[in-house]
ChimeraX commands (.cxc) that place a marker at each C-alpha (Angstrom):
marker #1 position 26.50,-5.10,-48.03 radius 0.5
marker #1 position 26.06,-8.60,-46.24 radius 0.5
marker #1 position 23.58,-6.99,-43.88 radius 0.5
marker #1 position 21.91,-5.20,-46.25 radius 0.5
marker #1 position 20.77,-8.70,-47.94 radius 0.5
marker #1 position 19.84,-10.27,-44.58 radius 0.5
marker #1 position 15.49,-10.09,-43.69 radius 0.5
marker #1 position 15.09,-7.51,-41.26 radius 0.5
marker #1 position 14.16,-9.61,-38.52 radius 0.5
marker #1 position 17.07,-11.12,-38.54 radius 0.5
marker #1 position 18.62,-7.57,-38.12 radius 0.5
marker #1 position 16.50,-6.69,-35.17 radius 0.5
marker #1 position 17.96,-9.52,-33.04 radius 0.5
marker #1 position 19.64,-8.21,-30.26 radius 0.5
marker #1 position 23.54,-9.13,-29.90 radius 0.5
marker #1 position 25.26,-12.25,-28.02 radius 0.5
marker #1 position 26.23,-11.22,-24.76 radius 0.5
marker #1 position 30.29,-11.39,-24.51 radius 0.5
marker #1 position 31.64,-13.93,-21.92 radius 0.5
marker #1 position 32.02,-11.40,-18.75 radius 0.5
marker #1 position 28.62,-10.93,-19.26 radius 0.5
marker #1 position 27.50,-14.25,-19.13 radius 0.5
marker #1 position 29.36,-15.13,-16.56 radius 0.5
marker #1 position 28.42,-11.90,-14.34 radius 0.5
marker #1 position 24.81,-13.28,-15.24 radius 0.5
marker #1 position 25.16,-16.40,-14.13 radius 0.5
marker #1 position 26.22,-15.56,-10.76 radius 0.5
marker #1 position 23.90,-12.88,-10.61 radius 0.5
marker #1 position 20.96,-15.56,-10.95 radius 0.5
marker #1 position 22.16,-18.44,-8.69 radius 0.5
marker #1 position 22.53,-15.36,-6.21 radius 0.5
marker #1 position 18.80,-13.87,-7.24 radius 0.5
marker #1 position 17.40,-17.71,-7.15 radius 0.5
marker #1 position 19.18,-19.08,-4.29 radius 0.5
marker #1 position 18.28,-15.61,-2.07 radius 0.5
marker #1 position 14.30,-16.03,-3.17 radius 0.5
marker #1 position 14.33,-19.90,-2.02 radius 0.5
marker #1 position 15.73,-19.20,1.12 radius 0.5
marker #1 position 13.79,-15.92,1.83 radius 0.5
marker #1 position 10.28,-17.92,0.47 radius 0.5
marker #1 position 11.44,-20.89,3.31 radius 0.5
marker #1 position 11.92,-18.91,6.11 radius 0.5
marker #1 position 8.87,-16.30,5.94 radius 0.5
marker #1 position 6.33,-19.19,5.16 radius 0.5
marker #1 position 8.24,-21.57,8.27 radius 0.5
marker #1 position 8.29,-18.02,10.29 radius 0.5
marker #1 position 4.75,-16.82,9.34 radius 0.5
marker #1 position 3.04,-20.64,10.18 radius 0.5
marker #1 position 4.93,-20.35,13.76 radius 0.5
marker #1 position 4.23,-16.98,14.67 radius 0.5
marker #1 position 0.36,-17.27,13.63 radius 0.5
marker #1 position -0.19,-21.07,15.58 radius 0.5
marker #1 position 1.41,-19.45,18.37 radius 0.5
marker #1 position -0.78,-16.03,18.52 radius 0.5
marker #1 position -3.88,-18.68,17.57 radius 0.5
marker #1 position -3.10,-20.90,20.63 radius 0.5
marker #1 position -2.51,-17.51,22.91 radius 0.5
marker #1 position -5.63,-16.41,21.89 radius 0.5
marker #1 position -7.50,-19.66,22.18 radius 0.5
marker #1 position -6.63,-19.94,26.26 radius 0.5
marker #1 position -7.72,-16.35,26.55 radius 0.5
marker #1 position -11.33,-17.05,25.15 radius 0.5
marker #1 position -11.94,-20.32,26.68 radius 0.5
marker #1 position -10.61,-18.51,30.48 radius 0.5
marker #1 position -13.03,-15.79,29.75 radius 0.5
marker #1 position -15.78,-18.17,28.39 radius 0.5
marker #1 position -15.27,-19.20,32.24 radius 0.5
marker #1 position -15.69,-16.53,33.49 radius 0.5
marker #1 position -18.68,-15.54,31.63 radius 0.5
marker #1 position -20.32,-19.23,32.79 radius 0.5
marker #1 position -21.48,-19.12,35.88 radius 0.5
marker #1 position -23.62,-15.56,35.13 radius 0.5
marker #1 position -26.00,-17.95,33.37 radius 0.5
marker #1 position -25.53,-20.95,35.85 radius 0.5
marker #1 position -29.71,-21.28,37.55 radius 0.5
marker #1 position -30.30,-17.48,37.08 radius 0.5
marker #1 position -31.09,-14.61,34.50 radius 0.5
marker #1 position -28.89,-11.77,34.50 radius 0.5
marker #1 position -29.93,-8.11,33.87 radius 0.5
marker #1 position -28.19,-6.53,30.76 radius 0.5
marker #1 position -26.53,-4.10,33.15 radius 0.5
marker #1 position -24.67,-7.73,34.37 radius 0.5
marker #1 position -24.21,-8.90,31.57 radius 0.5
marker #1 position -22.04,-5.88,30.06 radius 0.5
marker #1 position -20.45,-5.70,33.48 radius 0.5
marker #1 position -19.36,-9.25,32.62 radius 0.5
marker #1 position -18.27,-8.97,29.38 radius 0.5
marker #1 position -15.96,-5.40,30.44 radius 0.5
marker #1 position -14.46,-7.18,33.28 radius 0.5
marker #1 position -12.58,-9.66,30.91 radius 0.5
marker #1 position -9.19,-9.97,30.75 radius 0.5
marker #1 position -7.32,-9.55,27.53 radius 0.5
marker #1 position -3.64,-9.77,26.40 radius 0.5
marker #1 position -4.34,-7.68,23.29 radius 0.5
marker #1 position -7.30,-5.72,21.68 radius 0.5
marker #1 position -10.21,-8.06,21.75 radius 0.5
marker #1 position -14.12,-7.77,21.71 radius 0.5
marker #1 position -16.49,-10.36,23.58 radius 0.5
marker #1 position -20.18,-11.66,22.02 radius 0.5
marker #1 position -22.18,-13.47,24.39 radius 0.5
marker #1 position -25.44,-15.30,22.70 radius 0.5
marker #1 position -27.68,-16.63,26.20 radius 0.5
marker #1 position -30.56,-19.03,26.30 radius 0.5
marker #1 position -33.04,-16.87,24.76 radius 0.5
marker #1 position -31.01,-16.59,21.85 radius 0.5
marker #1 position -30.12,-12.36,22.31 radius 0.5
marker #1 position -26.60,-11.43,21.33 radius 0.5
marker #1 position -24.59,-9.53,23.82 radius 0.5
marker #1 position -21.35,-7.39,22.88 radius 0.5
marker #1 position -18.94,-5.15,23.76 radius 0.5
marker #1 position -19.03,-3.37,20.36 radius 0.5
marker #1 position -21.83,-3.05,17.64 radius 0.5
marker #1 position -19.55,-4.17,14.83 radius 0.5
marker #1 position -18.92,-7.14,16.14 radius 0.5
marker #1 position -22.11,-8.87,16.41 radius 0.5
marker #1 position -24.37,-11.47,15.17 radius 0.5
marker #1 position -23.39,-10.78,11.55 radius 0.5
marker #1 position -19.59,-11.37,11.70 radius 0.5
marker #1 position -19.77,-14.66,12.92 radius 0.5
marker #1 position -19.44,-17.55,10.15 radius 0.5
marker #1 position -22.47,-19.96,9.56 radius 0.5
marker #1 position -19.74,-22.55,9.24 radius 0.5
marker #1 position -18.09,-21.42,13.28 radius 0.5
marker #1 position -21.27,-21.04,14.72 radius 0.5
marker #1 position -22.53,-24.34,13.22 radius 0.5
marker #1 position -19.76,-26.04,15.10 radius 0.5
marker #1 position -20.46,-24.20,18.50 radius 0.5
marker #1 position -24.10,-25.07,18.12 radius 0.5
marker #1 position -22.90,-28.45,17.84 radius 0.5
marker #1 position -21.22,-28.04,20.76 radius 0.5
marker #1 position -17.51,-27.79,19.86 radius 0.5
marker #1 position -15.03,-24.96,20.27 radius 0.5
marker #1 position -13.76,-23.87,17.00 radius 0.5
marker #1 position -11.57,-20.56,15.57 radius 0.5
marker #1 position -11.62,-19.08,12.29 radius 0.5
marker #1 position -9.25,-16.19,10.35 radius 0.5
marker #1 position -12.09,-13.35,9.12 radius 0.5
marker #1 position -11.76,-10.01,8.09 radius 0.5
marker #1 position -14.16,-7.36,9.77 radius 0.5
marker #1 position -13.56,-3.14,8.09 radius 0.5
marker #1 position -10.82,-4.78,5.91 radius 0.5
marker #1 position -8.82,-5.75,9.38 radius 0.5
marker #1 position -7.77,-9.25,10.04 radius 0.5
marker #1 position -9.13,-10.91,13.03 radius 0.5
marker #1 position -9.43,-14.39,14.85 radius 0.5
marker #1 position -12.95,-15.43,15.99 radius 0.5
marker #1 position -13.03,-18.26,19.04 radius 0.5
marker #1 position -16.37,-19.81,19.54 radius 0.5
marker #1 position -16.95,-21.14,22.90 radius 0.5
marker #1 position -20.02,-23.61,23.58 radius 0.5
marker #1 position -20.89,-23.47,27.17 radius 0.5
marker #1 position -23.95,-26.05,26.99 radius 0.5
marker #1 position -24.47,-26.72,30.21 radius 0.5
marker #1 position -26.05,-22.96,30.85 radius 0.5
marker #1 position -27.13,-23.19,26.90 radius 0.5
marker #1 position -25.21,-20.09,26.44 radius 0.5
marker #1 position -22.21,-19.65,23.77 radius 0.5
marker #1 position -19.27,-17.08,24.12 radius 0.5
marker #1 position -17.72,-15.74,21.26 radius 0.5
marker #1 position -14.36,-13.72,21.16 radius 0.5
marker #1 position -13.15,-11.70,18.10 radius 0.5
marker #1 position -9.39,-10.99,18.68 radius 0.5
marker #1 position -7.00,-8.70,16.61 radius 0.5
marker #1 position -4.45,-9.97,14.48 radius 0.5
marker #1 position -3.11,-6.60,13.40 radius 0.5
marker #1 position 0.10,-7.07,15.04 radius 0.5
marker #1 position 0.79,-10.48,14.01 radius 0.5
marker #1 position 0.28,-8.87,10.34 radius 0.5
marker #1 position 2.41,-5.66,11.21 radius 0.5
marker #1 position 4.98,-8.39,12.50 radius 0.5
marker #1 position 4.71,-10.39,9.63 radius 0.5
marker #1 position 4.87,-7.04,6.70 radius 0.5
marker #1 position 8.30,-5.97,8.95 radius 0.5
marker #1 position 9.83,-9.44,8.28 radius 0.5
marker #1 position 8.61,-9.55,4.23 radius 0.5
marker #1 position 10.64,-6.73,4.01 radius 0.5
marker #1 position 13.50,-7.17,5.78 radius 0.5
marker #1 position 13.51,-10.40,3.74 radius 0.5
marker #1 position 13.15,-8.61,0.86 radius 0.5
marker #1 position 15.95,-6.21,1.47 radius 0.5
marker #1 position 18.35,-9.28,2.39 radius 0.5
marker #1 position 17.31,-11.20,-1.37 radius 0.5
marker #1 position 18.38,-7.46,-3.11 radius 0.5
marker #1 position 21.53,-7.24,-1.26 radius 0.5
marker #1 position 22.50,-10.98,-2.17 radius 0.5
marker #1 position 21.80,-10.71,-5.46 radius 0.5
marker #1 position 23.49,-7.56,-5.78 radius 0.5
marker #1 position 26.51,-9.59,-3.73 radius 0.5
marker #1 position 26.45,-12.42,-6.46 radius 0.5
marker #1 position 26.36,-9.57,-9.38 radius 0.5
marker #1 position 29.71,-8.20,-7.61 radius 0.5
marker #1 position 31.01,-11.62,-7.11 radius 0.5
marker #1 position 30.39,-12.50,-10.91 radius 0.5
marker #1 position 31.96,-9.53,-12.05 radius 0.5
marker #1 position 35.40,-9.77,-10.25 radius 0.5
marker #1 position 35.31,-13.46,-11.04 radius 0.5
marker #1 position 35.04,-13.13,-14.79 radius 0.5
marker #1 position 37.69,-10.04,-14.66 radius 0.5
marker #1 position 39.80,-13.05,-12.56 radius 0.5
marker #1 position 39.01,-15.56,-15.08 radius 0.5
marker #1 position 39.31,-13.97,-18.67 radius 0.5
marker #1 position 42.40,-11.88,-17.70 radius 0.5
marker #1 position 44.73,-14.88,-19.01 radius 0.5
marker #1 position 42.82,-14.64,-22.27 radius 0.5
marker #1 position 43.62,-10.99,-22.26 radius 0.5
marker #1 position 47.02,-11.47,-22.05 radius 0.5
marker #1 position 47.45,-13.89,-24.49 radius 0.5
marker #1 position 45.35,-11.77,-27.02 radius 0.5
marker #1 position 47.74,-8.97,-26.32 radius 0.5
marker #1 position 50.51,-11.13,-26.70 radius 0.5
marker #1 position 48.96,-12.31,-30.26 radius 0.5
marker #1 position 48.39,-9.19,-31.55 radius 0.5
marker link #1:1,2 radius 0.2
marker link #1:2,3 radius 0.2
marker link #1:3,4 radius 0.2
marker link #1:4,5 radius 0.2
marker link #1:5,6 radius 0.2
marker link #1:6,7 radius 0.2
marker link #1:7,8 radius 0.2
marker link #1:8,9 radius 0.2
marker link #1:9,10 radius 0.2
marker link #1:10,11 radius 0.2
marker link #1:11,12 radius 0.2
marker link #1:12,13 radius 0.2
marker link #1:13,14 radius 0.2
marker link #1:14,15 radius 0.2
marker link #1:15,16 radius 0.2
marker link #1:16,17 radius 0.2
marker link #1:17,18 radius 0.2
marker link #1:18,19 radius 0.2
marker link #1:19,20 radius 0.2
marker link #1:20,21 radius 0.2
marker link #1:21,22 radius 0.2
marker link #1:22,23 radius 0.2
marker link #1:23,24 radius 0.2
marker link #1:24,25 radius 0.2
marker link #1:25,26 radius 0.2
marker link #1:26,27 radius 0.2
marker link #1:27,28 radius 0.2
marker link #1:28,29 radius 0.2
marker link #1:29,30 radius 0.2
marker link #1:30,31 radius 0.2
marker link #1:31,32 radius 0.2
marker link #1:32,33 radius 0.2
marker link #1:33,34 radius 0.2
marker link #1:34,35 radius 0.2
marker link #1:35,36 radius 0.2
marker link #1:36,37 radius 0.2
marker link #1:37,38 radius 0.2
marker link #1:38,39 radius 0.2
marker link #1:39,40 radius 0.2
marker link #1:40,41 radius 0.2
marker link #1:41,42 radius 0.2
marker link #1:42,43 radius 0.2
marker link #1:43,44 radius 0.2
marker link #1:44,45 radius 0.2
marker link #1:45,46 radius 0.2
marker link #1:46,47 radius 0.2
marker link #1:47,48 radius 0.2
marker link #1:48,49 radius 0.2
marker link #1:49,50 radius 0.2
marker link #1:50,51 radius 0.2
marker link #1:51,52 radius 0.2
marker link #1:52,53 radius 0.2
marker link #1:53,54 radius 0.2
marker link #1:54,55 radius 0.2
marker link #1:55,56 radius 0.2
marker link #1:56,57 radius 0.2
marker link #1:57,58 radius 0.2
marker link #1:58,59 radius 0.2
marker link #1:59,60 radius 0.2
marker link #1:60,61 radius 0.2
marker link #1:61,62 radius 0.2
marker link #1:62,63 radius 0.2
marker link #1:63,64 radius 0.2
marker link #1:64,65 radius 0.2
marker link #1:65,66 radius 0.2
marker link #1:66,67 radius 0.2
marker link #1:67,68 radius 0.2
marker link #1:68,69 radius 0.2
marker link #1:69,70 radius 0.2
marker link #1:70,71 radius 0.2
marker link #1:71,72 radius 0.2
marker link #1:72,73 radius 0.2
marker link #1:73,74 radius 0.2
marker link #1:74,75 radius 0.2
marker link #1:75,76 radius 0.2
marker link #1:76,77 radius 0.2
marker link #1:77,78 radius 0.2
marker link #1:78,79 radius 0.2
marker link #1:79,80 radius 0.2
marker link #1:80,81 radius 0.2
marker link #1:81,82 radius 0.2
marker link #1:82,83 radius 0.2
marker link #1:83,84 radius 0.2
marker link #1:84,85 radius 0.2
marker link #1:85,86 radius 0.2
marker link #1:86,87 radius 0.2
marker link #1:87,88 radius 0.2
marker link #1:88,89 radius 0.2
marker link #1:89,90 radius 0.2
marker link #1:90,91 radius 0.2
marker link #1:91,92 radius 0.2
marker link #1:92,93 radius 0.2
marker link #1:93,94 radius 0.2
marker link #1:94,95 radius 0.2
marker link #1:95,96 radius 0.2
marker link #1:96,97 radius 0.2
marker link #1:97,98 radius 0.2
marker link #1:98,99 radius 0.2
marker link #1:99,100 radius 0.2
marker link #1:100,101 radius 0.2
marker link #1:101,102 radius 0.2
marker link #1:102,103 radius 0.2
marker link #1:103,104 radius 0.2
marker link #1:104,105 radius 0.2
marker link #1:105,106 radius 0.2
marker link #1:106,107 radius 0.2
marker link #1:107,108 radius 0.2
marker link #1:108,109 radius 0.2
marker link #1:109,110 radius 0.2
marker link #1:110,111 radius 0.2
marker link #1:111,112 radius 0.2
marker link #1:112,113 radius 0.2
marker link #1:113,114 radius 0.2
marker link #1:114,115 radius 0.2
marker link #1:115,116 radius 0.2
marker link #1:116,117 radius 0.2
marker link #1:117,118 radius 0.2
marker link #1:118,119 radius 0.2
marker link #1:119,120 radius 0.2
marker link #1:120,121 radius 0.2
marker link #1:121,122 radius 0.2
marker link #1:122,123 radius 0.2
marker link #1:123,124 radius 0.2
marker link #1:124,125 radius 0.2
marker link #1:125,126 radius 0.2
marker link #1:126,127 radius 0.2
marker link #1:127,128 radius 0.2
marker link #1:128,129 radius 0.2
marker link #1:129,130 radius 0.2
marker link #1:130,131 radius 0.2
marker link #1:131,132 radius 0.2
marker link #1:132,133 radius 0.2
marker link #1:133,134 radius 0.2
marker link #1:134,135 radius 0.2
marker link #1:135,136 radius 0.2
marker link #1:136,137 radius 0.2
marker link #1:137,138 radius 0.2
marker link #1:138,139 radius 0.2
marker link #1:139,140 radius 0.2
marker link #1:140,141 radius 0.2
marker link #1:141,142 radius 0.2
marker link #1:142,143 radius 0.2
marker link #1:143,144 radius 0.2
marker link #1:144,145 radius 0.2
marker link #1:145,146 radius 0.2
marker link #1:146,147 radius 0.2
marker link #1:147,148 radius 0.2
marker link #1:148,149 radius 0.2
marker link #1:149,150 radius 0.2
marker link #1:150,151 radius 0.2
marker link #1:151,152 radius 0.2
marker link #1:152,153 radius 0.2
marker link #1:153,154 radius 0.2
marker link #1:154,155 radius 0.2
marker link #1:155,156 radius 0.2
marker link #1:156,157 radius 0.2
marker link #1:157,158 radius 0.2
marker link #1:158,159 radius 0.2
marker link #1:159,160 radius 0.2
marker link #1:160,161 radius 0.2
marker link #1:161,162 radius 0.2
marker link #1:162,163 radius 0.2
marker link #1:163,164 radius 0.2
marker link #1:164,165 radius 0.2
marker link #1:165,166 radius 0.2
marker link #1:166,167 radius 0.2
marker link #1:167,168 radius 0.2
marker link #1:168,169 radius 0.2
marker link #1:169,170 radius 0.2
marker link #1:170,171 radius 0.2
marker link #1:171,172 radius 0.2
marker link #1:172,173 radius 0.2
marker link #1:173,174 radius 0.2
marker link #1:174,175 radius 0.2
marker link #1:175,176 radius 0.2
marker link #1:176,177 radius 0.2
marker link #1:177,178 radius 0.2
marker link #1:178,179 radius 0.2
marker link #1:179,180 radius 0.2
marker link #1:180,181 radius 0.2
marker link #1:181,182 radius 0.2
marker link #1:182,183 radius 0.2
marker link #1:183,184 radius 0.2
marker link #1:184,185 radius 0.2
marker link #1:185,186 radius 0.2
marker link #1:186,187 radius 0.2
marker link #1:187,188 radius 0.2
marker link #1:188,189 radius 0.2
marker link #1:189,190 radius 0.2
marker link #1:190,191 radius 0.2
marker link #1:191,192 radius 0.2
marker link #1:192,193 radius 0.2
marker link #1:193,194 radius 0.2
marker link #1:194,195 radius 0.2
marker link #1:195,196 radius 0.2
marker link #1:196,197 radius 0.2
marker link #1:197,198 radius 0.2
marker link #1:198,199 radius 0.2
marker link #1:199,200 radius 0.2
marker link #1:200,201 radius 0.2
marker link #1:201,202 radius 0.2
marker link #1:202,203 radius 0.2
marker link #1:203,204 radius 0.2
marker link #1:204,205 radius 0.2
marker link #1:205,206 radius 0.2
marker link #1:206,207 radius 0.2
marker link #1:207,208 radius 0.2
marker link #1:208,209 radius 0.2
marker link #1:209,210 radius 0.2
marker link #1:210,211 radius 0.2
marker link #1:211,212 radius 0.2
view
């Protein structure tokens, strides 16, 4: 009859968890919280050390093949036929395509969708300049890291788009490894909280036995 009086909102409120159920929560979210700071820590310290060191690897390659590249424009003018000869004849740790622009201002590449277009105004500012820069860009939806070489003293720049597919395979493989190793902690501190509150309100058990 009491709860036939009280507002129906009041009704609809859902019921106070018992005690082993707060406690079994508890745990469960210092286990949940503590697993996603951890996991959050080590991909982004993991992920900034893995790309600086495929940036840096990539870096020496373009600036060895810008080079090598060099002296093709050093007091003569190459045929095309040299200048794709050139550009094959690089070396590469990993899947890579070369852009050459020389004096007259023609682009020359090793593949047509990576030409003039996919270079940045912003990169190509700073080569023009006369600095070496890199930028992160994304060419068919794939990621890739774009070196600008300025080799002013044959007016020429050299511009290498490398592949950062693996680093991003690398980097999806460890998201979900960390992933799987938050899940099983948490699930560890659920387990934990459970036994402990079975450990913990077993006295009161007892005594309520005992009582009654």
């Amino acid at each position: 009859a009491s709860d036939a009086r009280r507002p129906w909102w009041r009704r609809l409120r859902p019921r106070r968890l018992g005690l082993r159920a707060r406690i079994t929560l508890a745990f469960t979210l210092s286990a949940a919280l503590l697993s996603i700071l951890l996991a959050g820590t080590t991909w982004a310290l993991t992920r900034e050390n893995i790309l600086n060191q495929r940036e840096s690897s990539a870096t020496r390659q373009a600036l060895r093949n810008g080079e090598v590249v060099r002296p093709l424009f050093a007091g003569n003018t190459p045929t095309d036929q040299q200048i794709s000869e050139t550009l094959d004849s690089l070396q590469s740790e990993s899947p890579s395509h070369s852009l050459v622009r020389t004096p007259t201002g023609t682009y020359y590449g090793t593949s047509a969708a990576y030409g003039r277009r996919t270079i940045p105004p912003s990169l190509l500012a700073l080569v023009d300049d006369g600095q070496a820069a890199r930028m992160r860009i994304a060419i068919d939806g794939e990621p890739e890291l774009l070196v600008g070489v300025p080799l002013t003293d044959v007016d020429t720049a050299y511009f290498e788009f490398v592949s950062l597919a693996d680093t991003q395979s690398t980097l999806e493989s460890l998201s979900a490894s960390l992933f799987g190793a938050s899940l099983v902690t948490t699930l560890a501190g659920a387990a934990l909280g459970w036994w402990a509150s079975r450990r913990t309100l077993r006295p009161l058990a007892d005594v309520s036995v005992a009582a009654e």
